[in-house]
C-alpha positions in Angstrom: 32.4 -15.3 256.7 32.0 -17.1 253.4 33.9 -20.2 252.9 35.4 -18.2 249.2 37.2 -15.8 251.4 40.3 -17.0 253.3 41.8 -14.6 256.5 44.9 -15.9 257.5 47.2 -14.1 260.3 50.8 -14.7 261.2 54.0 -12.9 261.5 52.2 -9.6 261.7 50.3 -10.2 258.3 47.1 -10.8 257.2 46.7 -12.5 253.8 43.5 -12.4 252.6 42.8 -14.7 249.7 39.5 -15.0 247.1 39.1 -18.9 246.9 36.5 -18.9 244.3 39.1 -20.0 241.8 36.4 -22.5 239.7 34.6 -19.4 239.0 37.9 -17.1 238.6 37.1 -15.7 242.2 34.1 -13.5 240.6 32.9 -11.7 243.5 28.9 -12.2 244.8 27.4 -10.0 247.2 28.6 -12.4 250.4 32.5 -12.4 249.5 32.3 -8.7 249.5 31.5 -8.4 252.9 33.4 -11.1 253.9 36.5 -9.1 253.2 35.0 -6.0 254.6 34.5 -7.7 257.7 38.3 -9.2 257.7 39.7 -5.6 257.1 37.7 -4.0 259.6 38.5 -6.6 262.0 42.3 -6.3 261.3 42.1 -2.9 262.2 41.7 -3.5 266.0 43.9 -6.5 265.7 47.2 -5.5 267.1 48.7 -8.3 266.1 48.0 -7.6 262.1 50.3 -4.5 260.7 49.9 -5.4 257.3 47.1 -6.7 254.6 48.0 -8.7 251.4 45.4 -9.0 249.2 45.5 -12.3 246.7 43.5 -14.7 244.5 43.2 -18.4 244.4 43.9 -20.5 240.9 45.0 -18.8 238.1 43.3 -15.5 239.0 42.9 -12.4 241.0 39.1 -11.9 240.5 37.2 -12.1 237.0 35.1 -8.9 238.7 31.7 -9.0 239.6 29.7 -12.5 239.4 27.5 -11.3 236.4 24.8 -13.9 238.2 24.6 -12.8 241.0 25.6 -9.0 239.8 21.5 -9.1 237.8 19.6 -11.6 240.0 20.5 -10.0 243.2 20.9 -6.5 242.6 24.3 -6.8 244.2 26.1 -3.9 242.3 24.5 -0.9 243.4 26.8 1.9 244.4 24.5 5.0 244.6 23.2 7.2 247.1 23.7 5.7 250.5 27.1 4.1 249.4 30.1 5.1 250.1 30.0 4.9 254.2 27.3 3.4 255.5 25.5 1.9 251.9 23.4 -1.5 253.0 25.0 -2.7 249.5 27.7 -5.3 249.8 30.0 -3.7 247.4 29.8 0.0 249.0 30.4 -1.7 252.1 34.0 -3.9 250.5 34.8 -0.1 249.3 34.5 2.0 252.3 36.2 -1.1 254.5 39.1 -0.4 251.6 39.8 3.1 251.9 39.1 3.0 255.9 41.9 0.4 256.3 44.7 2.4 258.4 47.0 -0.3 257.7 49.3 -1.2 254.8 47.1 -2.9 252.5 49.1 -4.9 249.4 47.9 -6.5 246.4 49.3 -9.6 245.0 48.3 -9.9 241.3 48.6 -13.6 240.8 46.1 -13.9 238.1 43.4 -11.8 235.8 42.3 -8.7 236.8 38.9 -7.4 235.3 36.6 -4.5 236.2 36.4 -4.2 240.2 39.6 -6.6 240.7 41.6 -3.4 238.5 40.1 -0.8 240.4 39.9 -1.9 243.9 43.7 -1.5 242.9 43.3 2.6 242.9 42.9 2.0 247.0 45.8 -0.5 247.8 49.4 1.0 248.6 51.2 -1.1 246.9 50.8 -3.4 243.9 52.7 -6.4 242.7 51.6 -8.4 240.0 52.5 -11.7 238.2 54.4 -11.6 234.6 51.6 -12.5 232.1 48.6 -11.2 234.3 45.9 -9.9 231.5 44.0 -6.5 232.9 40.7 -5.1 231.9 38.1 -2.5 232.5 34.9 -3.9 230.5 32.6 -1.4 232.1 31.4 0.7 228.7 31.6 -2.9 227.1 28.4 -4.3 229.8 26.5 -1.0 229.6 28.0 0.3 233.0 30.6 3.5 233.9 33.5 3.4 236.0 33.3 2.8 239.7 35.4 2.9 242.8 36.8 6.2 242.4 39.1 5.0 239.1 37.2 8.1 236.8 38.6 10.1 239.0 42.2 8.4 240.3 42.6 6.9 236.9 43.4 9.9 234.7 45.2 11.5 237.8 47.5 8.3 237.8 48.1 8.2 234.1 46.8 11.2 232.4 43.8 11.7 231.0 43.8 10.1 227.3 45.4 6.9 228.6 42.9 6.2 231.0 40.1 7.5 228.3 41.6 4.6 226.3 41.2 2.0 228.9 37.9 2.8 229.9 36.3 3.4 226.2 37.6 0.5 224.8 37.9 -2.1 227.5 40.7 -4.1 226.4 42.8 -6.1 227.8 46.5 -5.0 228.7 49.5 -6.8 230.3 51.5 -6.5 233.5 53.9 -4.5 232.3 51.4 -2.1 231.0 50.0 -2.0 234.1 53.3 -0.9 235.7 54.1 1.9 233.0 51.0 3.4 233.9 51.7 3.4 237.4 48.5 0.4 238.3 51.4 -2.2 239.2 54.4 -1.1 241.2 56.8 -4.2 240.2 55.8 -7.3 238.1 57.6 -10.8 239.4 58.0 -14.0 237.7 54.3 -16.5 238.8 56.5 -18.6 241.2 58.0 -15.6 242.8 55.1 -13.6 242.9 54.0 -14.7 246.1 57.4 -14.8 248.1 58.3 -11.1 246.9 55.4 -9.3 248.1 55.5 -11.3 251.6 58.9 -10.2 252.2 57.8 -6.9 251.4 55.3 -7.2 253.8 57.5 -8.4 256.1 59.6 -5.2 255.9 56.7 -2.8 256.5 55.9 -5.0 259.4 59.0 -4.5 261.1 58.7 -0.4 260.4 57.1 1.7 263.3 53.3 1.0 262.5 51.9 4.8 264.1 54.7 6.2 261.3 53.0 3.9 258.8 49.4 4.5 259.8 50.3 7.9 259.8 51.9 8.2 256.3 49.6 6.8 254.7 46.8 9.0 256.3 48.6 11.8 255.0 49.0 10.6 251.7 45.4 10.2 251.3 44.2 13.3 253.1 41.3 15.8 251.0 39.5 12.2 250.5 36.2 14.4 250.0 36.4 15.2 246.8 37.0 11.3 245.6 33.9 10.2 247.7 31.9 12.8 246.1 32.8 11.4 242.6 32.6 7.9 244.0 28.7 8.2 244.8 28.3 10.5 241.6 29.7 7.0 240.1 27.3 4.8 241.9 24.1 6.7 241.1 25.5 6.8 237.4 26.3 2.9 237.5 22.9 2.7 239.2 21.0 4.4 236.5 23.0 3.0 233.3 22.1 -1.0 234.7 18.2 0.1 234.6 18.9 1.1 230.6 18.3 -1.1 227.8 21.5 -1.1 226.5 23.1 -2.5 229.8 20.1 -4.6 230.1 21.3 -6.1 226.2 24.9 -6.0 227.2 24.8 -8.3 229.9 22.1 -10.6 228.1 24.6 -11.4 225.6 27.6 -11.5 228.0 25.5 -14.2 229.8 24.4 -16.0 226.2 27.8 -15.8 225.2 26.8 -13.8 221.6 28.1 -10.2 220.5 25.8 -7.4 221.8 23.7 -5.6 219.5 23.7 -2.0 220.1 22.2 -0.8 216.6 19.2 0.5 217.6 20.2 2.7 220.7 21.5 6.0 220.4 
């Protein structure tokens, strides 16, 4: 496992933390299946009954280490994917939706592209007061991924989630929570505290009741996996254009993209 990805297990909970926090816990190929592997292996671990899911520093995950996202061909989500993809981030995914456990996320910092919608498969959210959320994906050349084109607009209605993903802005916690992303938004101190002792609770609740809830909840998954490799062959094919190819040159040379000449 990579040193950037902490597993910690007591009481009953797993915590697992992104410590990548000099590079806002952007995710490379290697932390992806480092966390894969630690919610696969909680699975069989009697002693885990619940997941929390947090970030290091002053932030959840910045998304997708754009260095490591062109050099290494990292992203792809396409055609193997969603089960059984060699890709590290198909791999993260499936390990996600797999998890029969209570799997929380704990907010504590900045929230952009993949560290929003990994959100879509958590059962509950908690964020920190100030936390700044984005979906950049039209913004780098790409299309939505993870599922969200299809949980997004189900969650929140269509137009609000057309507004999110066509203009890429940032929005706050709160925002998050009135559009049903974010189930309660705590204070940064008290972040942390909160969601264990909601953890805590679950813990102590008859774990084939939860396990079985939460399968039931998310029952008739094949139409989502069906849009999620539609996603990845889409997110494949938009990174080969040259529009994503000028929208992550710029990203990484810091300028405004030009887009002028495409149509």
């Amino acid at each position: 496992m990579t040193t950037h990805i902490e597993d910690i297990r007591e009481n009953h909970i797993q915590t697992i933390r992104l410590n990548r926090a000099d590079k806002k816990n952007a995710l490379t190929g290697d932390m992806y299946l480092s966390i894969a592997e630690a919610l696969r292996s909680a699975q069989s671990d009697k002693g885990v009954r619940v997941t929390v899911l947090t970030g290091s520093g002053d932030s959840f995950t910045a998304g997708n280490d754009i260095g490591d996202f062109i050099v290494t061909s990292n992203a792809p989500r396409g055609e193997k994917s969603i089960t059984q993809g060699p890709a590290p981030f198909p791999v993260f995914l499936s390990a996600l939706m797999a998890a029969e456990k209570p799997v929380i996320a704990a907010v504590n910092g900045m929230a952009v592209g993949v560290g929003v919608t990994m959100l879509m498969h958590c059962d509950l959210v908690y964020a920190a007061a100030g936390v700044r959320f984005s979906m950049p994906f039209v913004n780098l050349g790409a299309v939505p991924e993870a599922g969200s084109s299809v949980l997004m607009p189900q969650m929140m209605g269509r137009q609000r989630a057309m507004e999110l993903f066509l203009l890429g802005e940032p929005f706050s916690a709160e925002t998050a929570k009135d559009l049903g992303i974010v189930n309660g938004v705590f204070s940064a101190e008290r972040l942390l505290p909160e969601v264990m002792a909601v953890a805590a609770r679950l813990a102590a609740k008859p774990p084939g009741a939860l396990r079985e809830t939460k399968r039931l909840v998310r029952q008739n998954g094949a139409a989502l996996e069906a849009a999620i490799r539609e996603e990845g062959r889409t997110f494949d094919a938009q990174l080969r254009t040259p529009e994503s190819k000028e929208a992550l040159r710029a990203f990484t040379e810091r300028r405004p993209p030009d887009f002028s000449k495409f149509e």
